[in-house]
C-alpha positions in Angstrom: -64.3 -3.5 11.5 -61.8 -4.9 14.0 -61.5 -8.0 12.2 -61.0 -6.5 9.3 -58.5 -3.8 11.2 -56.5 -6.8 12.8 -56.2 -8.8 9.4 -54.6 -5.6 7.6 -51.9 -5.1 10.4 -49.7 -8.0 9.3 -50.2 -6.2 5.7 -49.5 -3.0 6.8 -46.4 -4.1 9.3 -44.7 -6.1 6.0 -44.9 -2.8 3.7 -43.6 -0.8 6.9 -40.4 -3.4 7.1 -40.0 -3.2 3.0 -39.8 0.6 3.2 -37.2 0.7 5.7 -35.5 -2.1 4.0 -35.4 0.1 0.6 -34.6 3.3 2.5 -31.4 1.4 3.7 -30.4 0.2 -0.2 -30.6 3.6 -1.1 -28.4 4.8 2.1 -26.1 1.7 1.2 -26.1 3.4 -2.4 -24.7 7.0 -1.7 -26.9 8.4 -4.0 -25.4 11.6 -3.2 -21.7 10.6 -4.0 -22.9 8.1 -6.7 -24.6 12.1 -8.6 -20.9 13.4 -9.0 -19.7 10.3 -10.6 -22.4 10.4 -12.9 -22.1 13.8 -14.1 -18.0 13.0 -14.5 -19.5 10.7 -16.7 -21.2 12.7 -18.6 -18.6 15.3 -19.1 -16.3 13.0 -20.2 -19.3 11.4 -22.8 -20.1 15.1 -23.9 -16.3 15.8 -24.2 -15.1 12.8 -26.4 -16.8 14.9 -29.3 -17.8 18.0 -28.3 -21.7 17.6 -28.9 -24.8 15.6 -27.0 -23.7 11.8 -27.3 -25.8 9.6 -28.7 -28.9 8.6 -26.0 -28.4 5.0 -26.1 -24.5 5.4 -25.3 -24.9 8.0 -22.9 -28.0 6.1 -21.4 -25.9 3.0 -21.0 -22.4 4.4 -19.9 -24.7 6.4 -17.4 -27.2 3.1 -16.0 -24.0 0.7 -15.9 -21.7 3.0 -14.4 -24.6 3.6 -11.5 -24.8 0.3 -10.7 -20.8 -0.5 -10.4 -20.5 2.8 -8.1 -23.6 1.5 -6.1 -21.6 -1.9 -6.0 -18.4 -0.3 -4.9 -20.2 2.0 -2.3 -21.8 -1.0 -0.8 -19.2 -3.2 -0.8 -16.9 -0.1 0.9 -19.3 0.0 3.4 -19.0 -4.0 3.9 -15.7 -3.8 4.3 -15.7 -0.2 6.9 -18.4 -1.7 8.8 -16.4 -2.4 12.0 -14.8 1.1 11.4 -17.9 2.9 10.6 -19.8 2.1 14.5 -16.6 4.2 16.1 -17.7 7.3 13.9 -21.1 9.7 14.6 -21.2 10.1 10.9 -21.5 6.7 10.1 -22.4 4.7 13.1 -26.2 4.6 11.8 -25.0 2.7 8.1 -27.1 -0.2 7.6 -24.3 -2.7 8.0 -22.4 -0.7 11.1 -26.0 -0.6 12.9 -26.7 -3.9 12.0 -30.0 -3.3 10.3 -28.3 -5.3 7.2 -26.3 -8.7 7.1 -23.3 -9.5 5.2 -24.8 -12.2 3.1 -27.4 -9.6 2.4 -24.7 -7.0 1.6 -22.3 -9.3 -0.7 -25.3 -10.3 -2.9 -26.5 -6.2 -3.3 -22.5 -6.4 -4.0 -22.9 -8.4 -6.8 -26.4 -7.7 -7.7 -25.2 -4.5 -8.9 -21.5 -4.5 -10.0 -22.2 -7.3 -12.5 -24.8 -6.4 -14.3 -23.5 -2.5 -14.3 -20.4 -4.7 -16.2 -22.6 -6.2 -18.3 -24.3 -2.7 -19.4 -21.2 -0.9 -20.4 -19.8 -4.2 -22.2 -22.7 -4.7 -24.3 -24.7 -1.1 -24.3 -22.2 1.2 -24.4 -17.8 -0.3 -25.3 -16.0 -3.3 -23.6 -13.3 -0.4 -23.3 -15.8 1.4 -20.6 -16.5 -1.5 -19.0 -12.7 -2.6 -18.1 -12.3 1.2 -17.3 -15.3 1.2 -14.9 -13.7 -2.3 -13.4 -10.5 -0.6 -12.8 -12.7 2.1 -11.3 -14.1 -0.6 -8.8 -10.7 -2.0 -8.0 -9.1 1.0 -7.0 -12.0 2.0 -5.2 -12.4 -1.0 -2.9 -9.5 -3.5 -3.2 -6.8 -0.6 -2.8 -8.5 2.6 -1.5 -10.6 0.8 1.2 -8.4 -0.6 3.1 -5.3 1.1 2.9 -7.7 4.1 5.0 -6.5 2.2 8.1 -3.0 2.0 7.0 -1.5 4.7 5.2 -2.1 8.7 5.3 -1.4 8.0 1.4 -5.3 6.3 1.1 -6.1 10.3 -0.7 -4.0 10.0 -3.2 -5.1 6.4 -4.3 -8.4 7.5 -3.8 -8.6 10.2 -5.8 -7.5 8.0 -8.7 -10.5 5.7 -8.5 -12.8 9.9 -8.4 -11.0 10.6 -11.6 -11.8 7.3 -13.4 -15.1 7.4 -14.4 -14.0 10.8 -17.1 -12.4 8.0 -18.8 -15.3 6.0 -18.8 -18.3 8.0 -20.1 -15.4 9.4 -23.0 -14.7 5.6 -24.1 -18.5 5.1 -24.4 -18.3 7.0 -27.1 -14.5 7.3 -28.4 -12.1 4.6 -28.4 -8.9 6.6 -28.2 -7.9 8.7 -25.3 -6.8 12.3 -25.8 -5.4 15.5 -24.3 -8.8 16.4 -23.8 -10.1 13.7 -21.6 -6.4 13.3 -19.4 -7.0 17.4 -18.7 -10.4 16.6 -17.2 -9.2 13.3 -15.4 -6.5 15.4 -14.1 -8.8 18.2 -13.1 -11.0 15.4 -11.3 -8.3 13.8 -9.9 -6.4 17.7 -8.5 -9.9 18.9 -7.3 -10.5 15.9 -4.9 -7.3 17.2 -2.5 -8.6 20.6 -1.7 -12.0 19.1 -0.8 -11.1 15.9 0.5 -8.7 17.4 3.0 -11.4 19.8 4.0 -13.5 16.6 5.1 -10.5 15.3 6.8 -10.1 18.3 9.1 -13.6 18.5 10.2 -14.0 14.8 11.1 -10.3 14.3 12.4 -11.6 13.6 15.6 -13.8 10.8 14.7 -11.3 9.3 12.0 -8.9 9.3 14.1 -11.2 7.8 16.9 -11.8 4.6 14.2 -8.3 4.1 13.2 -8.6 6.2 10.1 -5.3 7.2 8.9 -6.2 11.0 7.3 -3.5 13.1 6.9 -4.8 15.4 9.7 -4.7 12.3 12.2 -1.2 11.4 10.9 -0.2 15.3 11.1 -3.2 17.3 13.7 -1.8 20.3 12.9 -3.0 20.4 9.7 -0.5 22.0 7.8 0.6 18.7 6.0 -3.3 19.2 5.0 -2.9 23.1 4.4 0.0 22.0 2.3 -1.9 19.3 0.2 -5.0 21.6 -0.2 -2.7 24.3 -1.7 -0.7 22.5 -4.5 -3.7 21.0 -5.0 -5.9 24.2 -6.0 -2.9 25.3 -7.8 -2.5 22.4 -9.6 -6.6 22.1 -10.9 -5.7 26.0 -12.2 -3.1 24.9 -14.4 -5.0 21.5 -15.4 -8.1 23.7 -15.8 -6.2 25.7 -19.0 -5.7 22.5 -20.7 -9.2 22.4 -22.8 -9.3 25.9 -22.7 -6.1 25.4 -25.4 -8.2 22.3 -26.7 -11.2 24.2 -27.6 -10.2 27.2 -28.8 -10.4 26.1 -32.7 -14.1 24.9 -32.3 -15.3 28.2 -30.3 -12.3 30.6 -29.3 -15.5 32.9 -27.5 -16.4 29.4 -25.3 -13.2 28.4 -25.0 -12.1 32.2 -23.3 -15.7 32.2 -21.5 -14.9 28.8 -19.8 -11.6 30.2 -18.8 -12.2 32.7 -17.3 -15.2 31.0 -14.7 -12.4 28.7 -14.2 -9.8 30.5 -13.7 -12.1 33.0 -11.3 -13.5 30.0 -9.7 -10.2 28.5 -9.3 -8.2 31.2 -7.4 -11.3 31.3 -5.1 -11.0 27.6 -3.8 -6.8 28.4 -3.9 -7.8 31.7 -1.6 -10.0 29.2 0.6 -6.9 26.8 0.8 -4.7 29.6 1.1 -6.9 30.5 4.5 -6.6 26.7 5.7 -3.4 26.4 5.4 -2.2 29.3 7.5 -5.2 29.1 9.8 -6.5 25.3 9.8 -9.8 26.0 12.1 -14.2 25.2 11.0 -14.1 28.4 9.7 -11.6 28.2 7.0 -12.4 24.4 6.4 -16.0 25.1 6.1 -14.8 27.6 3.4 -12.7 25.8 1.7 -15.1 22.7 1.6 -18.0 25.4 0.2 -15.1 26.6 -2.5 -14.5 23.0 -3.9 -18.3 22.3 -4.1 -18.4 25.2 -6.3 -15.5 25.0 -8.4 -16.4 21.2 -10.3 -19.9 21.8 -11.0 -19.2 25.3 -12.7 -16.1 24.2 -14.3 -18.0 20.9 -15.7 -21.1 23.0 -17.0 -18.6 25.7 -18.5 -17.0 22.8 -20.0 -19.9 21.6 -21.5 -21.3 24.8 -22.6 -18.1 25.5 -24.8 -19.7 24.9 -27.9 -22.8 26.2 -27.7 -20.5 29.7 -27.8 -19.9 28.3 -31.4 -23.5 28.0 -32.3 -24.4 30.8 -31.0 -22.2 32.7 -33.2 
């Protein structure tokens, strides 16, 4: 028994180190971050003609997209790893606690972008593909590190949250229309009430790494307050857009959808309404609640437009 006990250890200790080793990939991954990139996606797919996409597209613009954002999250984190060990929320990364090397890291870089490339080229349109490279770029050659240098990084890296619409829609149509700028812009608005939500609620630890938020650049946060408001206004009026678009298909989806938008929307513009006059946990923790309300039911309302028509 104890021989037997004493040969399975090494066994046992190797599938112990694997599992940790995985359970840092799939930290490294974001798989959290990586879900809302995904289901832009599939909005924009579902969007380009108004019905389910066809599996294999949708499977394809879905797979290779995962694998560039799980390249561009890793490779982020590559780069913020210095930055990342002066912050509580991300001092236990893999590569900022040193569980992971950089080798290591570079090769999950490019173990994932390229053949996430490779599936949009070939599964789904080379048009998706250079989209979902342009994604990547944004994301990590410009976003990444202008963080340290300019209280501008939100506003670039917003653009690189709003990209992937564009993606899952040329998956499946080659042209762009009003349809798909509306949602990228709705993306794109969306990300400044809820990014600056973030911002207030870590300021202390961004601005502890260097992190140049705009509540570190301005720590009374109304520059924030400010940015949070035209923002929430702004994904109102963007949010009208494919109401307009949809009303020949389904004018009883089209009104349904805006009317959860519209209500949804002046809640996250009351929430940023509150932060700006009284930045404070409270009304951040509010208006971060609001904006992880608002996409999701304006995306399913979206989608759900035509089924009005079906219906009736």
């Amino acid at each position: 028994m104890s021989a037997t006990t004493a040969s399975s250890l090494p066994l046992e200790s190797t599938s112990s180190v694997w599992m940790v080793r995985l359970s840092d990939y799939w930290q490294l991954a974001r798989p959290k971050l990586s879900l809302l990139v995904l289901a832009t996606v599939a909005a924009g797919a579902f969007l380009a003609r108004w019905a389910l996409p066809d599996g294999w597209l949708l499977a394809s613009a879905l797979g290779g997209t995962a694998l560039v954002a799980f390249g561009a999250s890793i490779a982020n984190q590559l780069l913020e790893r210095h930055t990342d060990r002066k912050m509580q929320r991300t001092a236990d990364r893999p590569l900022a606690a040193g569980r992971l090397g950089e080798i290591e890291a570079l090769a999950l870089v490019m173990g994932t972008t390229l053949p996430g490339l490779a599936i949009l080229w070939f599964g789904a349109s080379p048009v998706s593909a250079l989209w979902a490279l342009a994604t990547w770029v944004v994301y990590v050659v410009m976003y990444t590190p202008m963080k340290t240098m300019s209280a501008w990084n939100t506003q670039v890296g917003a653009i690189s949250g709003a990209l992937p619409v564009i993606i899952g829609w040329t998956a499946i149509e080659g042209e762009l229309s009003l349809r798909v700028v509306a949602l990228a812009a709705i993306v794109y608005l969306w990300q400044f009430p809820h990014f600056m939500a973030i911002a207030w609620l870590y300021r202390g630890q961004y601005s502890q790494a260097g992190i140049m938020m705009l509540t570190v650049v301005d720590p009374s946060g109304r520059r924030a307050g400010v940015q949070a408001v035209v923002g929430a206004a702004a994904v109102m009026l963007a949010s009208v857009v494919p109401a307009w678009c949809a009303y020949t298909l389904s004018p009883a989806g089209a009104l349904a959808y805006l009317a959860v938008a519209l209500v949804l929307g002046f809640m996250q513009l009351a929430c940023a309404a509150w932060f700006y006059l009284d930045p404070n946990e409270t009304s951040s923790r509010w208006l971060l609640r609001a904006s992880l309300v608002y996409l999701p039911g304006v995306l399913v309302m979206l989608v759900a437009i035509p089924s009005w028509h079906w219906m009736n």
